[in-house]
Structures are given as structure tokens and as C-alpha cells.
N, C-alpha and C positions, 0 to 999 in steps of 0.2 A: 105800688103793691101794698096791698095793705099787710098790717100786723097777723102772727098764727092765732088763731081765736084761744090758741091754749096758752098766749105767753104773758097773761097776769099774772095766771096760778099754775107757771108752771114750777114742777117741787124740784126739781134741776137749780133754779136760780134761787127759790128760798133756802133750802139747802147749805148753796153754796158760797151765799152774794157775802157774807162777813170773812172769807177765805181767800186773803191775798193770794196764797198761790194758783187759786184756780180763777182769777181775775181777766186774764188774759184768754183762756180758752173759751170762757162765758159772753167777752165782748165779741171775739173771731165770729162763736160761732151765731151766736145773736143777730150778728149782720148779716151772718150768710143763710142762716133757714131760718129765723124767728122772723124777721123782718127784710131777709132779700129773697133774692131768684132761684134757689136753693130749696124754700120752701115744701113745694110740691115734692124733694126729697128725702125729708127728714124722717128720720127713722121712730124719733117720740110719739111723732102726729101722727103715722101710720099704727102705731099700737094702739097707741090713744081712742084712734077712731074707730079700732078693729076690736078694742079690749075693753075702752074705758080709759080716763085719766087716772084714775086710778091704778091703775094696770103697769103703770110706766114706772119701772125701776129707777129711781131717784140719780143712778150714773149714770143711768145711758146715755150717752152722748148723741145730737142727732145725725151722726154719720155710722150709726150704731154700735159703737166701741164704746169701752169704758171709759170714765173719769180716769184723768192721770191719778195715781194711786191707789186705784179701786180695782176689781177684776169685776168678769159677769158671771162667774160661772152658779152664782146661786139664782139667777134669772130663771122663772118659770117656764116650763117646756114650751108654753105657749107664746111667750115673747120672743125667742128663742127664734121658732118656727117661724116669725115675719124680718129676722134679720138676714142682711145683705150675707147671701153667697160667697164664700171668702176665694 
């Protein structure tokens, strides 16, 4: 499987990549949707592709939750509107 086309510049890892504590959540999830099976369900890519890179709130995580110590609630309505059904 190849790499997400968004995970050079994604602003998730520039961000966060000097941020020991969020080290561990960056490699988990890295494995599992930037570069494994997981992919095709990540919640970034789906903004991404639906909004623009740009578009993608720098916490989102791609199981579309926040960053441990972040919240979403200042997310645009429209970003919003593509995440997972709670």
C-alpha cells in the first residue's frame, strides 16, 4: 500500500512532530491510516478531498477526534458535517 498523497505536508505532523507527548499517538496513528489498511478511512483525507488541505483542522485526528489536549468544537460546520456519526 502505498503512502496518503497527503502525508508530507500533512499540518497534523508538522504541528506536532517536536511534541514528545503527542509522539506516540502520531506513530499509532501513522501506521494505521497514513501508511496502512486504515487509509481509506481516515477522517483528514476525507476533508482533505472533500474541502481542500487546507480545510483540515490541524487536531483532527484521523479517526476524527481531537488531539489528546485539544477539543473540536471551534471546527467549521462544514468539517463537522463529514465526521463519523457518534
Amino acid at each position: 500500500m502505498s503512502d496518503c498523497p497527503y502525508y508530507t505536508t500533512c499540518n497534523m505532523f508538522k504541528e506536532y512532530a517536536n511534541d514528545k507527548t503527542k509522539e506516540a499517538p502520531l506513530f499509532i496513528f501513522s501506521n494505521l491510516y497514513c501508511k496502512g489498511p486504515s487509509q481509506a478511512k481516515c477522517i483528514r483525507k476525507k476533508v482533505a478531498d472533500s474541502l481542500g488541505q487546507e480545510s483540515v483542522p490541524v487536531n483532527l485526528l484521523p479517526n476524527g477526534q481531537a488531539m489528546i489536549g485539544t477539543k473540536g468544537d471551534g471546527w467549521p460546520e462544514d468539517v463537522k458535517k463529514l465526521l463519523p456519526k457518534a
